[in-house]
RORO-909440 format. One record per residue: x, y, z of N, C-alpha, C in turn; residue number from 1. Coordinates in Angstrom, 2 decimals, m for minus. Layout:
BEGIN
nx ny nz cax cay caz cx cy cz n
X Y Z X Y Z X Y Z NUM .
...
//
This chain:
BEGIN
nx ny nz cax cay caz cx cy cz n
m7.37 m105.29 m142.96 m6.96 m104.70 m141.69 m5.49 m105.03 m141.45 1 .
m4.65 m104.18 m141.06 m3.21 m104.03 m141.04 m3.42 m103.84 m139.76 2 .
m2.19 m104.67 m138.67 m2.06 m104.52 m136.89 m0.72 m104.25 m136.90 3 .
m0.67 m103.07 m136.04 1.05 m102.83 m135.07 0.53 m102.84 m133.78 4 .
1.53 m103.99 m133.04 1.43 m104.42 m131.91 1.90 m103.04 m131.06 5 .
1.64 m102.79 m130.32 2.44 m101.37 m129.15 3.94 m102.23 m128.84 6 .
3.37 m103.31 m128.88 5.43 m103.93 m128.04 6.03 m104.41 m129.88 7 .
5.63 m104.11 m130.25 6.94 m103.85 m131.54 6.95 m102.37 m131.80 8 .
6.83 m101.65 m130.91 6.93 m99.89 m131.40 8.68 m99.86 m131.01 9 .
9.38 m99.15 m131.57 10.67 m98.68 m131.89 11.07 m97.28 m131.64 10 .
11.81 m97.21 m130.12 12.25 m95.77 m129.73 13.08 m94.96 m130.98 11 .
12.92 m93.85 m130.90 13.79 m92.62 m132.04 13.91 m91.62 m130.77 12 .
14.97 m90.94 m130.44 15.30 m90.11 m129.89 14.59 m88.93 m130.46 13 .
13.64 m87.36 m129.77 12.50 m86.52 m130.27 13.84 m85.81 m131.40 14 .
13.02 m84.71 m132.23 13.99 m84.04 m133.37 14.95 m82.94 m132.23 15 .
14.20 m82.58 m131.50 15.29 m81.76 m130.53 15.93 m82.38 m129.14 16 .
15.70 m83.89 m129.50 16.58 m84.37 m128.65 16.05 m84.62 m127.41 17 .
14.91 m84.26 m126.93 14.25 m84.02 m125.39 13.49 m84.98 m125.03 18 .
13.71 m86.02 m125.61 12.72 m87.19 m124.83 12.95 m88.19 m126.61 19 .
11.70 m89.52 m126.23 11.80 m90.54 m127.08 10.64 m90.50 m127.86 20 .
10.48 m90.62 m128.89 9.46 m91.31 m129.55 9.42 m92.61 m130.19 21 .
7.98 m93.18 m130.05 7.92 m94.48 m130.96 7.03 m93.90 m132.31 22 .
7.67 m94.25 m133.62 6.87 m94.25 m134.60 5.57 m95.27 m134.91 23 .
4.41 m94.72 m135.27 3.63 m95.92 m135.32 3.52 m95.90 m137.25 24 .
2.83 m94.79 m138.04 2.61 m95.02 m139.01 3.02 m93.44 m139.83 25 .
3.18 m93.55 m141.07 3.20 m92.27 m141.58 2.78 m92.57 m143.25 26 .
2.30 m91.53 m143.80 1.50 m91.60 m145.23 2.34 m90.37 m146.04 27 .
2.52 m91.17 m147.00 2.71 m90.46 m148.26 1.68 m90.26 m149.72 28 .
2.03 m89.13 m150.49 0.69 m88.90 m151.45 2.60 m89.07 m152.35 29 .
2.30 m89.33 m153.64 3.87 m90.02 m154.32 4.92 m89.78 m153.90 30 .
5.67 m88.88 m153.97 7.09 m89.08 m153.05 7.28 m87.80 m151.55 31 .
5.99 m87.34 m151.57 5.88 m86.27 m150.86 4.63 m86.94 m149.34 32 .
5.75 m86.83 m148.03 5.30 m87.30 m146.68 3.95 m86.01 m146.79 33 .
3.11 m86.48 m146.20 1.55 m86.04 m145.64 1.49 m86.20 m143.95 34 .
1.88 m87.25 m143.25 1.43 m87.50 m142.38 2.15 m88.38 m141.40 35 .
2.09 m88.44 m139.98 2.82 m89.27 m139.40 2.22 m89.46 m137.97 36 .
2.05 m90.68 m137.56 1.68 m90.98 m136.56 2.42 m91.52 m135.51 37 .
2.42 m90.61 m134.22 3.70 m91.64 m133.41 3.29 m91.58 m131.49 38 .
3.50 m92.21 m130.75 3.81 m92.49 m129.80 5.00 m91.08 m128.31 39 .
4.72 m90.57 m128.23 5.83 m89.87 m127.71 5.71 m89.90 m125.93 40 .
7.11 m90.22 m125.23 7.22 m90.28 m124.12 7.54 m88.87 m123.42 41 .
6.76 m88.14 m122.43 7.17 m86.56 m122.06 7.45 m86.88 m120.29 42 .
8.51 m86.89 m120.14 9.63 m87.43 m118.78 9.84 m85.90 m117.90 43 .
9.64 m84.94 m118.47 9.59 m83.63 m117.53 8.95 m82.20 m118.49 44 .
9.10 m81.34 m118.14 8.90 m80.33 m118.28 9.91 m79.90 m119.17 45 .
9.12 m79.02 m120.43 10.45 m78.43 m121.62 9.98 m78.42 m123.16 46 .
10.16 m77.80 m124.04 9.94 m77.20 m125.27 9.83 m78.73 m126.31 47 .
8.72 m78.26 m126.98 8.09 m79.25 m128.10 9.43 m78.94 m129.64 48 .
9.54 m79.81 m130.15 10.04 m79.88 m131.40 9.30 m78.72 m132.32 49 .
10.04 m78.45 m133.04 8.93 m77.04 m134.08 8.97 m78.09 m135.27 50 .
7.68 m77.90 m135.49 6.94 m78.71 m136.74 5.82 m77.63 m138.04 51 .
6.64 m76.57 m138.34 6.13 m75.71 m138.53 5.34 m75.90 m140.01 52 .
4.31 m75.67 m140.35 3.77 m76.32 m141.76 3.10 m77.15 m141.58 53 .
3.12 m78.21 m140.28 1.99 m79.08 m140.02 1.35 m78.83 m139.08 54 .
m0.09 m79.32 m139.12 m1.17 m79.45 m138.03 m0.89 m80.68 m136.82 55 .
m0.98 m80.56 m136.25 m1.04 m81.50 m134.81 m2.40 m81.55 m134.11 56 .
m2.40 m83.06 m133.79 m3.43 m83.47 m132.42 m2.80 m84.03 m131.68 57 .
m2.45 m83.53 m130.54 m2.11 m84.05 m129.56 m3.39 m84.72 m128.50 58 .
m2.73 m86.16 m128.01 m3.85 m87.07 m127.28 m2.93 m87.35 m125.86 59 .
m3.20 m86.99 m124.88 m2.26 m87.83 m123.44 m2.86 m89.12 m123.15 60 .
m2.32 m90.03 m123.35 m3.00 m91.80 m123.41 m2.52 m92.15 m122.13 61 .
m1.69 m92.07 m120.99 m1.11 m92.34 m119.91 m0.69 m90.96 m119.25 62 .
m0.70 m91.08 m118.07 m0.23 m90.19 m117.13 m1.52 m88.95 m116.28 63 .
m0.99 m87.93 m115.61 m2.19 m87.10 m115.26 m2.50 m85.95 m116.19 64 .
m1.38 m85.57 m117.30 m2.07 m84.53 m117.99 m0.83 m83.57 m118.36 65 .
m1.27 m82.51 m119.08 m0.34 m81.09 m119.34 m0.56 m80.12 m119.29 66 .
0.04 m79.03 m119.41 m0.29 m77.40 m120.01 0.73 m77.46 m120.95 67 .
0.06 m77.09 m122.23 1.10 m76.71 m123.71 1.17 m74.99 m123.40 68 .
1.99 m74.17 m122.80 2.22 m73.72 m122.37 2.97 m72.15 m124.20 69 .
2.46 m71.78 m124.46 2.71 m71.19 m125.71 2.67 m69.17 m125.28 70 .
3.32 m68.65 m126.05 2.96 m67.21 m126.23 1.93 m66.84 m125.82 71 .
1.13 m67.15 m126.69 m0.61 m66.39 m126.81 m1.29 m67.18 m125.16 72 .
m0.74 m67.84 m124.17 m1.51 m68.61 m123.26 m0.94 m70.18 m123.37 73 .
m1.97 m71.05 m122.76 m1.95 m72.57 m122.54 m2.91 m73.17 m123.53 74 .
m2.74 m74.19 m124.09 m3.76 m75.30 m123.88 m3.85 m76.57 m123.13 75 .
m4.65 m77.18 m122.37 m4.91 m77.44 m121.47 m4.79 m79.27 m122.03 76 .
m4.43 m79.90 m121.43 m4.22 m81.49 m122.83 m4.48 m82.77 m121.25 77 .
m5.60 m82.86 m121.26 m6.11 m83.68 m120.48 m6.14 m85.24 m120.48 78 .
m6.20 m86.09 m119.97 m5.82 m87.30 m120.49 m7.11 m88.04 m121.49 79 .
m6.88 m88.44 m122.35 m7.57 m89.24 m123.47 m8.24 m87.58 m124.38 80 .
m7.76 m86.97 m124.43 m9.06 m85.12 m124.82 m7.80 m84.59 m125.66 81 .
m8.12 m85.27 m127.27 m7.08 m84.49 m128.21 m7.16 m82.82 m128.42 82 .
m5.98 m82.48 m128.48 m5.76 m81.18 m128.69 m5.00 m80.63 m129.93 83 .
m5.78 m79.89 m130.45 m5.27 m79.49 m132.03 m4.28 m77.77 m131.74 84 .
m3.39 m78.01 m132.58 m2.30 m77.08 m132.72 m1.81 m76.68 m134.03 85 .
m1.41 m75.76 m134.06 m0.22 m75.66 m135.51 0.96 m76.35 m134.39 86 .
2.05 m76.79 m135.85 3.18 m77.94 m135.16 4.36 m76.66 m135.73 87 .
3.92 m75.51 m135.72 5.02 m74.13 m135.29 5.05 m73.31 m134.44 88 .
3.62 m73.64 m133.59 3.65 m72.81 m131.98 4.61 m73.28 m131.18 89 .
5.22 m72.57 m130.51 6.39 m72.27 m129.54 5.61 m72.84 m128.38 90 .
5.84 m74.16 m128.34 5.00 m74.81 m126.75 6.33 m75.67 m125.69 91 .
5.56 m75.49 m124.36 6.39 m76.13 m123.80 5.65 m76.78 m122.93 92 .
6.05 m77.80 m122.46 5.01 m78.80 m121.79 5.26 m77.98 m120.09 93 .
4.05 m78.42 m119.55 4.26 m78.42 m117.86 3.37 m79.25 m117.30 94 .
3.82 m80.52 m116.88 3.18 m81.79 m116.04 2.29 m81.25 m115.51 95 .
1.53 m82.17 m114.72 0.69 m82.06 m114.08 1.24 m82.67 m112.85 96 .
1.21 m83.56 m112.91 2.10 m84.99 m111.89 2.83 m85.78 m112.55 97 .
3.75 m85.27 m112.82 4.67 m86.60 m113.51 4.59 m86.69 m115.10 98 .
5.36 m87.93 m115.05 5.56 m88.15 m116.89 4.62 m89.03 m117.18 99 .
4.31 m88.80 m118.47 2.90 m89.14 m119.40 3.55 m89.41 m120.56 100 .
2.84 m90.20 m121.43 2.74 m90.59 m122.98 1.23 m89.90 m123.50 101 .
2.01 m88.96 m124.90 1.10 m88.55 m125.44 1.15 m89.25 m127.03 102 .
m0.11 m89.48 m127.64 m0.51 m89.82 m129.01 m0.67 m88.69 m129.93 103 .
0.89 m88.13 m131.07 0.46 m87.53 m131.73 0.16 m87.93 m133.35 104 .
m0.67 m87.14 m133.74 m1.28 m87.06 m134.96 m0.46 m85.74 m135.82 105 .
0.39 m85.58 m136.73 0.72 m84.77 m137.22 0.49 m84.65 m139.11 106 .
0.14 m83.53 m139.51 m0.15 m83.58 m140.89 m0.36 m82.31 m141.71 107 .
0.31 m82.41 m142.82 m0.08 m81.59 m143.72 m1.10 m80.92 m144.04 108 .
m1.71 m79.69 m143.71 m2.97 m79.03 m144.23 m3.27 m78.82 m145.43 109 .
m2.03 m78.56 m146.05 m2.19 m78.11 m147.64 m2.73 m79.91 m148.26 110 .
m2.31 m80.73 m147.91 m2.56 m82.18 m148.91 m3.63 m83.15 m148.08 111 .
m4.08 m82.92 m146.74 m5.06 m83.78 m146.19 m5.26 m83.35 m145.48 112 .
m6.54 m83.85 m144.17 m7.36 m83.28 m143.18 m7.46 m84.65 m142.30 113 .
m7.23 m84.12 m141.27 m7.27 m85.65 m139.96 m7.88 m85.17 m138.87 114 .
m8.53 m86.39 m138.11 m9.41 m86.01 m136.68 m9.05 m86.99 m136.22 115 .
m9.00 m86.63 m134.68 m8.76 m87.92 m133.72 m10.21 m87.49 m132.79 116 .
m11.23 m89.00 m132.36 m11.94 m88.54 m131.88 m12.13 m89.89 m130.49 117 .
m12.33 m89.70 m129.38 m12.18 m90.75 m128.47 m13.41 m91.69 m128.61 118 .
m13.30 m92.81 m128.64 m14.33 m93.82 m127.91 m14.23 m94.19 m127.41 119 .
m15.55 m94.36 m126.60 m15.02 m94.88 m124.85 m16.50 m95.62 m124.40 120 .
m16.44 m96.45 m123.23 m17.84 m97.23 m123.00 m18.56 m98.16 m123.82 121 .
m19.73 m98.44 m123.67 m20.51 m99.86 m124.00 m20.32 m98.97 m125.19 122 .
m20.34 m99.89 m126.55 m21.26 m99.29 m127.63 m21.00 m100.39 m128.75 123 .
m21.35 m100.57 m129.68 m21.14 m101.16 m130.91 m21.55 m100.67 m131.61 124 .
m20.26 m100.42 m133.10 m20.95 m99.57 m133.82 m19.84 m99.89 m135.35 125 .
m20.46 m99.73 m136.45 m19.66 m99.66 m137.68 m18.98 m98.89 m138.07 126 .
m17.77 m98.98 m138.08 m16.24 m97.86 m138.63 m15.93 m98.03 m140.11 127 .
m15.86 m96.90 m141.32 m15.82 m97.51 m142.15 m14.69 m96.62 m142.71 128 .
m13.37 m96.96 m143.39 m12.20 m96.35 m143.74 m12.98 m95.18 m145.35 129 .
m12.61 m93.54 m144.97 m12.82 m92.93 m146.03 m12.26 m93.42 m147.39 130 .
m13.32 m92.93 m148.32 m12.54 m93.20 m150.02 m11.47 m92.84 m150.28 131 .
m11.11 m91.69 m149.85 m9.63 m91.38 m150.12 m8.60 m91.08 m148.84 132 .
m8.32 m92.07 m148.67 m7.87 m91.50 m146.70 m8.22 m92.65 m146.33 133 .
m7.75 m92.20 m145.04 m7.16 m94.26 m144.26 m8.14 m93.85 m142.59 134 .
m8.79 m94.54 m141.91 m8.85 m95.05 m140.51 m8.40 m95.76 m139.98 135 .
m7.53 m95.30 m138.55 m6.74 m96.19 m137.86 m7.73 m96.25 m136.51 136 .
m7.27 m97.10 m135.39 m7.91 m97.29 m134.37 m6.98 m97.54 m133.26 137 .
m6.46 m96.59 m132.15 m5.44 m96.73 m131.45 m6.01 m97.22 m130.18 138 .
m5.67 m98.24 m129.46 m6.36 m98.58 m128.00 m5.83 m98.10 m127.19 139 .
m6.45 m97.42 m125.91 m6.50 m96.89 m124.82 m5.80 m97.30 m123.31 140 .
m7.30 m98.32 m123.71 m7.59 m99.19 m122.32 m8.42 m99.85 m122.62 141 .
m8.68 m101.16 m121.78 m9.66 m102.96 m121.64 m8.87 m103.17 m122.76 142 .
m9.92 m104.31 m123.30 m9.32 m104.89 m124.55 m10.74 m104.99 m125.77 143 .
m10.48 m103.69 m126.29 m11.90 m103.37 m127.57 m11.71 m104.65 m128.46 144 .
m12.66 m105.21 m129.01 m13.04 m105.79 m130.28 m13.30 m105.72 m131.51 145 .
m12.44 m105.72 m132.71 m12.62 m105.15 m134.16 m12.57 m106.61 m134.80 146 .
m14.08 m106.25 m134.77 m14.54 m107.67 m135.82 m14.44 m108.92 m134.83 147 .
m13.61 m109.98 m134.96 m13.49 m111.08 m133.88 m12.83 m110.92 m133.17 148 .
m11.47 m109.86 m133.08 m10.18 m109.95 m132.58 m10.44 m108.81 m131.52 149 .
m9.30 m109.29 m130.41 m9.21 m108.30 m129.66 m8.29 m107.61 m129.54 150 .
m7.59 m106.05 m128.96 m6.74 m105.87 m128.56 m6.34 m105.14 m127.61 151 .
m4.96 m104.93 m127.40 m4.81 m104.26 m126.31 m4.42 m102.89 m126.48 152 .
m3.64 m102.30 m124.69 m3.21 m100.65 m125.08 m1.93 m100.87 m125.96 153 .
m2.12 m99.77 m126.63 m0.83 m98.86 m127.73 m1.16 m100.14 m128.72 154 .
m2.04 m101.02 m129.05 m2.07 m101.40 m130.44 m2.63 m101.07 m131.47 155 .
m2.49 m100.31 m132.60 m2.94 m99.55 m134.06 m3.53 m100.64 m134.73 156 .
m4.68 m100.38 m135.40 m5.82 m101.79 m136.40 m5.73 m100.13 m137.54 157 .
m5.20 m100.43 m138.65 m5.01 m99.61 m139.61 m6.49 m100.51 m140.54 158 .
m7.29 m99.74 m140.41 m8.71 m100.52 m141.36 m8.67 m100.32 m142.85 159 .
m8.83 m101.01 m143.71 m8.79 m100.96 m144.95 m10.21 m101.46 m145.70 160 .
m10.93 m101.87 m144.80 m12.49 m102.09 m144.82 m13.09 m101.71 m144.10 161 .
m14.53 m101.91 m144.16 m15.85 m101.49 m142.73 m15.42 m103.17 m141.61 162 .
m15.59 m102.65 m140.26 m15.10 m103.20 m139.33 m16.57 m103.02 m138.65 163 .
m16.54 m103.85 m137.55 m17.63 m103.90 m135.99 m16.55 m103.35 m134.89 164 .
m17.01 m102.29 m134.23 m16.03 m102.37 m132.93 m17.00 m102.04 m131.81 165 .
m16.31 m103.58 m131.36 m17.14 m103.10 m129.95 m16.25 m103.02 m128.77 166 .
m17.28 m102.11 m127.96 m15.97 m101.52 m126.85 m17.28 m102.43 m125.61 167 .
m16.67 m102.93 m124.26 m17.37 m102.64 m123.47 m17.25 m101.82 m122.74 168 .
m17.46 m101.44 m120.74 m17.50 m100.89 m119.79 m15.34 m100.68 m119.63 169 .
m14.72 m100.16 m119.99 m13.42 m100.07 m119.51 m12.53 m99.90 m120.86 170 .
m13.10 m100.25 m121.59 m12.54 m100.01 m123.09 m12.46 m98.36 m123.36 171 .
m11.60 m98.14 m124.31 m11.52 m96.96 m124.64 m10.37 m96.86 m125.90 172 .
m10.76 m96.29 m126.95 m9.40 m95.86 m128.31 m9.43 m94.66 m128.80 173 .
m8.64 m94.20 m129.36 m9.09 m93.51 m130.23 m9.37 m93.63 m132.13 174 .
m10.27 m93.09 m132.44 m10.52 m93.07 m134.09 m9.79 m91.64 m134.68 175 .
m8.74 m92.49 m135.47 m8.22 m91.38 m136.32 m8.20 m91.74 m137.62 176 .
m8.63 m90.56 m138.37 m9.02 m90.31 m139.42 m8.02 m89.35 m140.45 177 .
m7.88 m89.94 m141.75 m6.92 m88.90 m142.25 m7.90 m89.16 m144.05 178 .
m7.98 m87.88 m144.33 m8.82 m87.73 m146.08 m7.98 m86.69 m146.62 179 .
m7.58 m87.18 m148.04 m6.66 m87.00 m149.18 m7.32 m85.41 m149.39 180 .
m6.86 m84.32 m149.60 m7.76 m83.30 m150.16 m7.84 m83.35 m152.02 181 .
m7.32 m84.11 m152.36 m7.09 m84.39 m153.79 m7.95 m85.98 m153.69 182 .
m8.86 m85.79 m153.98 m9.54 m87.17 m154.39 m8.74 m88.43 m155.67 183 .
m7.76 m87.34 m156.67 m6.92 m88.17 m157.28 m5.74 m88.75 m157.10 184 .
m5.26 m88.05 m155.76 m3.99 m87.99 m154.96 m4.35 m89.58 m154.71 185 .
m3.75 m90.66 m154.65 m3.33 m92.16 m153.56 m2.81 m91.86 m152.39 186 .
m3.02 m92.07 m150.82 m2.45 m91.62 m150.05 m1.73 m92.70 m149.57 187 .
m0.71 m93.84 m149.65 0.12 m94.80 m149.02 0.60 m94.70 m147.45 188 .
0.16 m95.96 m147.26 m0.06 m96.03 m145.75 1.48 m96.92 m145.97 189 .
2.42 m96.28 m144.60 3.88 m97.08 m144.33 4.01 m97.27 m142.82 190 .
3.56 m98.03 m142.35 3.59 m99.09 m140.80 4.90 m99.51 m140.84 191 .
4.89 m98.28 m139.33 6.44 m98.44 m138.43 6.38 m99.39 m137.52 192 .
7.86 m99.82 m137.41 8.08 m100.73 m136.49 8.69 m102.06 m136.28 193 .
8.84 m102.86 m135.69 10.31 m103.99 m136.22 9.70 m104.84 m137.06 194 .
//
């Protein structure tokens, strides 16, 4: 099990300049990026970076919410309720109330497949990292339990084994999942941050 603390995450100004991101993790299959996981701060209303070629999940972890606001209509990005995109739709955010932090998941379709899925409430249950592909575990809210340890919000448990996580009454993370579509492919996990 590999940990990035949320208070060692490291601002990057967004690719179009419109706000901050923190990098958390990103994967490579040999010298070719697959994947990247990061932190992003959305301070007003205004156009997403074009990420065209990759898939996106967008997660709102803080704040009241969005409209991804695109051509074809909205999608609707509720707080902790990932939302999947192509990362070449023409979106633009519109608050709800204010500024929010959203958790994105971005990745290659052609070389892997990723899900972000929420857990939340009492439960205990066994997480076990795919054969070819990595499970991370991003916290929410309370302080969940993986294995003995606890942690808090914005901290990543990158699993490299089967884990116990237990959440109680106030807990909440998300499980993200990323699988190699090449079972011979190695997918290298590179943890951002100071």
């Amino acid at each position: 099990m590999h940990v990035l603390n949320g208070a060692d995450l490291v601002e990057v100004p967004w690719k179009n300049g419109g706000g901050v991101t923190r990098n958390i993790a990103e994967g490579r299959i040999g010298e070719q990026g697959t994947w990247r996981l990061s932190r992003a701060d959305v301070a007003e209303d205004g156009p997403f970076s074009n990420f065209a070629g990759l898939r996106r999940i967008l997660t709102v972890v803080s704040g009241a919410g969005m409209d991804l606001v695109h051509p074809g209509g909205a999608l609707r990005a509720a707080p902790f309720a990932p939302v999947a995109f192509g990362g070449g739709l023409a979106v633009t955010a519109r608050l709800w109330d204010g500024p929010l932090t959203d958790l994105n998941l971005m990745f290659d379709p052609a070389l892997c497949d990723g899900t972000v899925e929420l857990r939340r409430g009492r439960e205990t249950r066994r997480t076990t990292p795919p054969d070819h592909g990595l499970t991370a575990l991003h916290v929410l809210s309370g302080q969940p339990r993986i294995d003995e340890a606890s942690f808090v919000i914005a901290d990543t448990i990158f699993l490299t084994t089967p884990v116990m996580v237990t959440l109680q009454d106030g807990d909440a993370l998300l499980e993200i999942t990323l699988r190699s579509l090449s079972p011979s492919a190695h997918m290298r996990l590179c943890i951002v941050g100071r």
